[in-house]
N, CA, C and O atoms as CSV, one atom per row, in Angstrom:
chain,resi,resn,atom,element,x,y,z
A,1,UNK,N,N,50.730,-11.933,32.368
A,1,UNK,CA,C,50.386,-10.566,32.017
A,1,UNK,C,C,49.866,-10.486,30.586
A,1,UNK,O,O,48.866,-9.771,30.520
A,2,UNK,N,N,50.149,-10.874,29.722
A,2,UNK,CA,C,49.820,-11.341,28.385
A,2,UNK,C,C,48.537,-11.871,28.147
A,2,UNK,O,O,47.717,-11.158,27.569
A,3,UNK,N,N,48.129,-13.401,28.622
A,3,UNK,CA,C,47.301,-13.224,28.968
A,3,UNK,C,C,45.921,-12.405,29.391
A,3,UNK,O,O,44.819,-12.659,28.904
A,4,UNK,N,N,46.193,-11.300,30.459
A,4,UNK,CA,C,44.895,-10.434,30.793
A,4,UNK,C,C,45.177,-9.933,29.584
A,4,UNK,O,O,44.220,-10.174,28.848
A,5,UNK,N,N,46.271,-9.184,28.852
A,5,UNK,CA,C,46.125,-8.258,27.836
A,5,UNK,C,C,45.124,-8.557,26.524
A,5,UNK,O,O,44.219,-7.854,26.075
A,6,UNK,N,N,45.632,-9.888,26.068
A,6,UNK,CA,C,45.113,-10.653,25.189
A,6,UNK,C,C,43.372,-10.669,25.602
A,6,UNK,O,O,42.469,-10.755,24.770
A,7,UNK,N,N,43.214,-10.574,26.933
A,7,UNK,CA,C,41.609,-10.972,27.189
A,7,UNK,C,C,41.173,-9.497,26.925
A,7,UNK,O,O,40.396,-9.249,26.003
A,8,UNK,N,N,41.642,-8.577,27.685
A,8,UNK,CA,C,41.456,-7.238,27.194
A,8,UNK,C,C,41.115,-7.112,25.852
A,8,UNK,O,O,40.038,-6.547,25.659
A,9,UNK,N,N,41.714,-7.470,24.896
A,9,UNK,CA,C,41.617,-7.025,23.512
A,9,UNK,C,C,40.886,-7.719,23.078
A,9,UNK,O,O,40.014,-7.114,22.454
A,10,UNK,N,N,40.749,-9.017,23.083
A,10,UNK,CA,C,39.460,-9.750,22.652
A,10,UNK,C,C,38.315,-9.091,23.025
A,10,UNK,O,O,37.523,-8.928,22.097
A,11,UNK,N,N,37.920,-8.585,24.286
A,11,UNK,CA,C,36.910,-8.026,24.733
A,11,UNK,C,C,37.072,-6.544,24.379
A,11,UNK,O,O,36.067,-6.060,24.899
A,12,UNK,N,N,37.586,-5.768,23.935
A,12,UNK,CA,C,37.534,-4.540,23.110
A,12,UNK,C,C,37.475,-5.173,21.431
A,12,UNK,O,O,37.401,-4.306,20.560
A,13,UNK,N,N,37.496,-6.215,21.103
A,13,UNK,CA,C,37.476,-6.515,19.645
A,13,UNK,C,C,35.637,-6.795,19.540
A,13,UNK,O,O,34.807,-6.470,18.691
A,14,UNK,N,N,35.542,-7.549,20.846
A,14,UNK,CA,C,34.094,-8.142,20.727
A,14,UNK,C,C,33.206,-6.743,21.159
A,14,UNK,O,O,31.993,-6.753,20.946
A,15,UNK,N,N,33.688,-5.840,21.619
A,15,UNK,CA,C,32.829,-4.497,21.994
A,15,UNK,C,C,32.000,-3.988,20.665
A,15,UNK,O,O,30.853,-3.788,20.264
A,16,UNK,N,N,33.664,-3.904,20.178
A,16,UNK,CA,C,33.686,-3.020,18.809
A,16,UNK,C,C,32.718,-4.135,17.705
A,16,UNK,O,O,31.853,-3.663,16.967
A,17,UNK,N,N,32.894,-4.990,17.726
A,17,UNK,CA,C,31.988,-6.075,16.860
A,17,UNK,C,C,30.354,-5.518,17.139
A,17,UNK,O,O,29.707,-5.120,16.171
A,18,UNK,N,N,29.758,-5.520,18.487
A,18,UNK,CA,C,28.553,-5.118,18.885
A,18,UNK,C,C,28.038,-3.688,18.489
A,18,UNK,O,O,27.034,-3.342,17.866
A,19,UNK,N,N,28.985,-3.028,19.018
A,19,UNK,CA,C,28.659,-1.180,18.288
A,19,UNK,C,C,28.521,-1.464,17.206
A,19,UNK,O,O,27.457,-1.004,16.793
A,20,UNK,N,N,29.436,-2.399,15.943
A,20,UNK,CA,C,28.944,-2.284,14.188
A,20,UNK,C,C,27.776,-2.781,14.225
A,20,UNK,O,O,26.842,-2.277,13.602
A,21,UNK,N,N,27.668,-3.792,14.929
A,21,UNK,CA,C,26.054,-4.587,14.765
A,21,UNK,C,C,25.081,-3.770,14.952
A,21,UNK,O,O,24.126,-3.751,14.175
A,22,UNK,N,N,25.201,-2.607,16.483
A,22,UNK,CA,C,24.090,-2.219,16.886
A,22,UNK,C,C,23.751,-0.512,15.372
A,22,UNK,O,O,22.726,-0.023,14.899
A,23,UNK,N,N,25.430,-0.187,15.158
A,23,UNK,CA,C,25.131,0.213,13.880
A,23,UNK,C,C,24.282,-0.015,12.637
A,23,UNK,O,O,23.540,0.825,12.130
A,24,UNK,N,N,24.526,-1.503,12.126
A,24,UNK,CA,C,23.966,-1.767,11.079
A,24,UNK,C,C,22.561,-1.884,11.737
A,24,UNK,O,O,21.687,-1.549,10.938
A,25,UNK,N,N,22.196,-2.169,12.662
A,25,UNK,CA,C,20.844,-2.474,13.229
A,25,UNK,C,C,19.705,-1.184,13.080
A,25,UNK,O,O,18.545,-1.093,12.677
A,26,UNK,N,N,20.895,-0.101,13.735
A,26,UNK,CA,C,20.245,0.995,13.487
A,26,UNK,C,C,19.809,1.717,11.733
A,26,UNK,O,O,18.957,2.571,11.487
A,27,UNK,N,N,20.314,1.328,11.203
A,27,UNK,CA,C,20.659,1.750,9.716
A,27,UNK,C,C,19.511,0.525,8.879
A,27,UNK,O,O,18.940,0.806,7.825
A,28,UNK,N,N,19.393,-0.441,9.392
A,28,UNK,CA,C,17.952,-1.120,8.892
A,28,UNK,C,C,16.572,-1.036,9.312
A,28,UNK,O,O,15.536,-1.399,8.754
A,29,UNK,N,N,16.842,-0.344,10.680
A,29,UNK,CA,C,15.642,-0.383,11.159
A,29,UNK,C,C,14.988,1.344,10.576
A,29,UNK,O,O,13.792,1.545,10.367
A,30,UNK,N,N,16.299,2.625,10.372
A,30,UNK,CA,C,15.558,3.430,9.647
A,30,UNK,C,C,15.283,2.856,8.106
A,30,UNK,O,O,14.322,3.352,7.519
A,31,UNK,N,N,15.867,2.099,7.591
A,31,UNK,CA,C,15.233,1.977,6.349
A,31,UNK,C,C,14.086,1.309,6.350
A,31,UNK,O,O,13.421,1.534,5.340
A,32,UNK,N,N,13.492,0.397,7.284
A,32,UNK,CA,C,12.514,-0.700,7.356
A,32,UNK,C,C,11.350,0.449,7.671
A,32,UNK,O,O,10.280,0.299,7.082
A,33,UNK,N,N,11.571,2.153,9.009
A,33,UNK,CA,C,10.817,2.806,8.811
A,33,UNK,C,C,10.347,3.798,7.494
A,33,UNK,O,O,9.266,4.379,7.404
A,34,UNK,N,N,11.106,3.818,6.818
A,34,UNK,CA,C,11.411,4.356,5.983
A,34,UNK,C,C,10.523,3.815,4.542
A,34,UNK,O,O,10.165,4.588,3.652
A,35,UNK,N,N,10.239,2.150,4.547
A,35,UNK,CA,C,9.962,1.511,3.198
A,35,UNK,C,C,8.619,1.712,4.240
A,35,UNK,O,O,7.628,1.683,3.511
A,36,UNK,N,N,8.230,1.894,5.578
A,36,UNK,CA,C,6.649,1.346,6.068
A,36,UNK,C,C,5.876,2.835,5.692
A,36,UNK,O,O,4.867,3.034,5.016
A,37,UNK,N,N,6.622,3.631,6.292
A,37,UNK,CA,C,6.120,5.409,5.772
A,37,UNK,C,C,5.610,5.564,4.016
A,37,UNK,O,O,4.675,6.184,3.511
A,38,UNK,N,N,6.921,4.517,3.284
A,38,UNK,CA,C,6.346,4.723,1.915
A,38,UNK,C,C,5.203,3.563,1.749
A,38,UNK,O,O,4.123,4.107,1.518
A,39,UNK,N,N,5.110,2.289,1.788
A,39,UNK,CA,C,3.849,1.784,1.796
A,39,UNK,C,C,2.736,1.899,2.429
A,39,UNK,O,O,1.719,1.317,2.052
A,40,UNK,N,N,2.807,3.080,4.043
A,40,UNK,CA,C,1.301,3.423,4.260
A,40,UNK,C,C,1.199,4.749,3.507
A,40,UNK,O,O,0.387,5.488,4.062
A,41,UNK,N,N,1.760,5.287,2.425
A,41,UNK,CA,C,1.594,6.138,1.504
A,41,UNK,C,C,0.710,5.368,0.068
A,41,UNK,O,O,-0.360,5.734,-0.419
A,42,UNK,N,N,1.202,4.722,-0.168
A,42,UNK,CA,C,0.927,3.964,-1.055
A,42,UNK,C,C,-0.492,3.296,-0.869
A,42,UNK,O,O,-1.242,3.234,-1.843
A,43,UNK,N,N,-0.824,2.865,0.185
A,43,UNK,CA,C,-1.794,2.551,0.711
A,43,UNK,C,C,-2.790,3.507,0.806
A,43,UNK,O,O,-3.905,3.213,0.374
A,44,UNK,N,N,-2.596,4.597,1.292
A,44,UNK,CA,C,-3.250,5.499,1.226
A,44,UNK,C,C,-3.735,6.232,-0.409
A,44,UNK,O,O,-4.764,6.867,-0.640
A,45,UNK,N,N,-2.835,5.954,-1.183
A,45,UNK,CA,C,-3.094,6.808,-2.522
A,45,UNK,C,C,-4.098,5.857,-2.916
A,45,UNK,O,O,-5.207,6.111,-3.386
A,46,UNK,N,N,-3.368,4.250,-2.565
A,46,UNK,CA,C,-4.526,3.532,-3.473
A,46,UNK,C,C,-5.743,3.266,-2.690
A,46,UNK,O,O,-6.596,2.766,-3.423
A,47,UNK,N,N,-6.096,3.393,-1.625
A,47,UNK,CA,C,-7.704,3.790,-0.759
A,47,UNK,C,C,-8.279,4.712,-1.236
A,47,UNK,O,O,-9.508,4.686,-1.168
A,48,UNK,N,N,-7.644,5.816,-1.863
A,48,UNK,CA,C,-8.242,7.042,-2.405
A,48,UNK,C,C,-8.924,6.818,-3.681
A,48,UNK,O,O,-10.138,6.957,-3.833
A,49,UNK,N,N,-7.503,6.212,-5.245
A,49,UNK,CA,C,-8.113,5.559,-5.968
A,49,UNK,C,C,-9.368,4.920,-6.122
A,49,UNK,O,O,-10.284,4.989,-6.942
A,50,UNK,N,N,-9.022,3.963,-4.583
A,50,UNK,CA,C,-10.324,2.857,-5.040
A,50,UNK,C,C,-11.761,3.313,-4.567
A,50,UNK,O,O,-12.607,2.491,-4.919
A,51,UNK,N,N,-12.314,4.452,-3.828
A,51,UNK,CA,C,-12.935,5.471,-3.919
A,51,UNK,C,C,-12.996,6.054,-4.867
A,51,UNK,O,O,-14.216,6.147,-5.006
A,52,UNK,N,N,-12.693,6.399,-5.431
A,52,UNK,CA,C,-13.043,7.577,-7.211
A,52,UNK,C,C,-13.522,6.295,-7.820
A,52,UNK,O,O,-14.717,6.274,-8.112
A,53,UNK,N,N,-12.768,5.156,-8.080
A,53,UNK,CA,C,-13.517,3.857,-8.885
A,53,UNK,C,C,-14.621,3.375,-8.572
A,53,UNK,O,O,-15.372,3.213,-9.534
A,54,UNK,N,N,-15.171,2.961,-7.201
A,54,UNK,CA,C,-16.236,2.873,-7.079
A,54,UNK,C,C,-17.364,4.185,-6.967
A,54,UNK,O,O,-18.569,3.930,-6.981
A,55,UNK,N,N,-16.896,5.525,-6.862
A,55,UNK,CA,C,-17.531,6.451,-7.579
A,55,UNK,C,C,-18.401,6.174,-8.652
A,55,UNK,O,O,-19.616,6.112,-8.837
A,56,UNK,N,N,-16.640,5.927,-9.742
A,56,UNK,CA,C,-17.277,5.707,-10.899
A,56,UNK,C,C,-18.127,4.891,-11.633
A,56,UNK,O,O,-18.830,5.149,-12.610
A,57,UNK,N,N,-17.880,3.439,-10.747
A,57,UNK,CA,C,-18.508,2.472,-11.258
A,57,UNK,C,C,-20.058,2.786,-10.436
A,57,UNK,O,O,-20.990,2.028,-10.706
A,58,UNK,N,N,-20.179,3.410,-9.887
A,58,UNK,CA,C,-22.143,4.107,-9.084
A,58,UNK,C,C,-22.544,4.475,-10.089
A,58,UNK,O,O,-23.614,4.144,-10.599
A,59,UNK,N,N,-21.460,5.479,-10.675
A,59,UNK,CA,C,-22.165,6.770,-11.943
A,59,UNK,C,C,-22.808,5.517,-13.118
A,59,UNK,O,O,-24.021,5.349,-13.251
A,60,UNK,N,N,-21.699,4.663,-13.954
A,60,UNK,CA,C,-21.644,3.921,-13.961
A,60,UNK,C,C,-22.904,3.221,-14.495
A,60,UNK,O,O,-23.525,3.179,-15.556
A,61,UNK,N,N,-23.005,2.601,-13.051
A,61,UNK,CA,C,-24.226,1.757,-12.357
A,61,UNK,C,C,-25.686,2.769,-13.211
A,61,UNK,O,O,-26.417,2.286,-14.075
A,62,UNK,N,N,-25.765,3.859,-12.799
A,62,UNK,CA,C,-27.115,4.710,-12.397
A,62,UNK,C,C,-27.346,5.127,-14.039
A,62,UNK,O,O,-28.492,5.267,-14.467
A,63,UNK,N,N,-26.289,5.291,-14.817
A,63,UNK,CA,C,-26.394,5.593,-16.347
A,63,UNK,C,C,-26.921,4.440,-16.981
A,63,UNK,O,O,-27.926,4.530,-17.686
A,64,UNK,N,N,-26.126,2.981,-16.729
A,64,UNK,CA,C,-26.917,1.807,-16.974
A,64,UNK,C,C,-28.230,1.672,-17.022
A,64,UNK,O,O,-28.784,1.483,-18.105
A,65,UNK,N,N,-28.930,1.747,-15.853
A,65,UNK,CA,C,-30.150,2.033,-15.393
A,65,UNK,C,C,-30.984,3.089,-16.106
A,65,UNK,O,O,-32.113,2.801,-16.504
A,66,UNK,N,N,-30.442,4.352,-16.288
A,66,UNK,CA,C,-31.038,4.971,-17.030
A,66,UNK,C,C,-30.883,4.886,-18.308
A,66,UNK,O,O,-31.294,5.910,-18.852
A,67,UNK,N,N,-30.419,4.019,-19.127
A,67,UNK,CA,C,-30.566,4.050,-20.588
A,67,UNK,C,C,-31.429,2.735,-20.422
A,67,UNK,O,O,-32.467,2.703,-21.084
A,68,UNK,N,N,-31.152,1.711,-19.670
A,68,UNK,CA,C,-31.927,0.661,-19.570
A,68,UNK,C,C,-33.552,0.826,-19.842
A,68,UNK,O,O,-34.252,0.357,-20.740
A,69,UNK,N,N,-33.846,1.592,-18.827
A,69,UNK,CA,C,-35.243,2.402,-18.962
A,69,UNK,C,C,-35.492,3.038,-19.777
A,69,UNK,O,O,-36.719,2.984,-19.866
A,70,UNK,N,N,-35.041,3.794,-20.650
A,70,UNK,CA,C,-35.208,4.659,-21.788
A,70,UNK,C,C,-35.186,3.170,-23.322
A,70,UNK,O,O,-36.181,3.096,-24.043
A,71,UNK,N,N,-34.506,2.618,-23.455
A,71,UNK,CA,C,-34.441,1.292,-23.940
A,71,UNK,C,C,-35.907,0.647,-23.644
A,71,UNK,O,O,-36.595,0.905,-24.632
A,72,UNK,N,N,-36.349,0.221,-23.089
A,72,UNK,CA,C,-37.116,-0.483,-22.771
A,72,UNK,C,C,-39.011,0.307,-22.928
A,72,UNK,O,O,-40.149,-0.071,-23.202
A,73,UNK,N,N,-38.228,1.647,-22.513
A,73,UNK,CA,C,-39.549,2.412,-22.720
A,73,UNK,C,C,-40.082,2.486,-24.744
A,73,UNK,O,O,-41.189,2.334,-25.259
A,74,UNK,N,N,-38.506,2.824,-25.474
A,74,UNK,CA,C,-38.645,2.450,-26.535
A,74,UNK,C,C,-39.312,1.722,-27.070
A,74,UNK,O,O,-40.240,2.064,-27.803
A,75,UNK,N,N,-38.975,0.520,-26.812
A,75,UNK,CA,C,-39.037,-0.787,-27.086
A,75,UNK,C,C,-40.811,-1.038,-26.644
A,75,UNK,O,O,-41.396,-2.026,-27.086
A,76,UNK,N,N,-41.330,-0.304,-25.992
A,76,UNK,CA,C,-42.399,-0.891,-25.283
A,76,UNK,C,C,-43.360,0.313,-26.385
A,76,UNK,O,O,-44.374,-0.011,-27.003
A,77,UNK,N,N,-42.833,1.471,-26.403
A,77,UNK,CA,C,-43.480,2.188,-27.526
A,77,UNK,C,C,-43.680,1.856,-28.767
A,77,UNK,O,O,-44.744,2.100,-29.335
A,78,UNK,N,N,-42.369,1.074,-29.513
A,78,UNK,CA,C,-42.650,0.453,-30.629
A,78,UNK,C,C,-43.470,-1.028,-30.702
A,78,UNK,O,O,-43.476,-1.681,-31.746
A,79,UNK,N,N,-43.924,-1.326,-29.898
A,79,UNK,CA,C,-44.518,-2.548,-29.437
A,79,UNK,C,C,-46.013,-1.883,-29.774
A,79,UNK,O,O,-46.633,-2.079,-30.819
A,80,UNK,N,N,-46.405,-1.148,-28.781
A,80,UNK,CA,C,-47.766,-0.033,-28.934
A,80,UNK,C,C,-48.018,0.290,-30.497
A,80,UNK,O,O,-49.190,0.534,-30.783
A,81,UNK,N,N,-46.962,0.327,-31.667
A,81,UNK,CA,C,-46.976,0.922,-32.509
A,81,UNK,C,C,-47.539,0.263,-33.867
A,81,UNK,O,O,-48.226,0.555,-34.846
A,82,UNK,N,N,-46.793,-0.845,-33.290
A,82,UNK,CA,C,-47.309,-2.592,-33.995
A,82,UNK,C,C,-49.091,-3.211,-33.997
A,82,UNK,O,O,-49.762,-3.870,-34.790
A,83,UNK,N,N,-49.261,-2.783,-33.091
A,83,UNK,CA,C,-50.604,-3.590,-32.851
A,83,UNK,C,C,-51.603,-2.200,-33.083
A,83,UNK,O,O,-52.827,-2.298,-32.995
């Protein structure tokens, strides 16, 4: 009789072992959703970022270009000015 009892309780010890597990399981898997929600945030801010930067680096780009030309037009006037 001891015996079954003893098996009984092992198998209510090993129950109770599984419910903490499936506990902690549950309790990592919201945090694991939890850190993915904040890095496709993060992800998202910095996709946005890196849009305004390459914005900026167009503007950038097109100001280059236009002083380049203004430079050069200079340069090609004082050339005219020489001879």
């Amino acid at each position: 009789m001891t015996s079954e009892f003893e098996q009984f309780t092992n198998l209510e010890h090993k129950l109770y072992q599984i419910i903490e597990l499936f506990k902690a399981n549950k309790s990592q898997k919201e945090s694991l959703e939890k850190d993915v929600e904040s890095y496709k945030a993060k992800i998202n801010q910095l996709s946005i970022e890196n849009d305004q930067l390459k914005s900026q680096i167009d503007g950038f780009n097109k100001e280059h270009k236009v002083i380049k030309e203004k430079v050069e037009s200079m340069l090609s006037n004082l050339e005219r000015l020489q001879f």
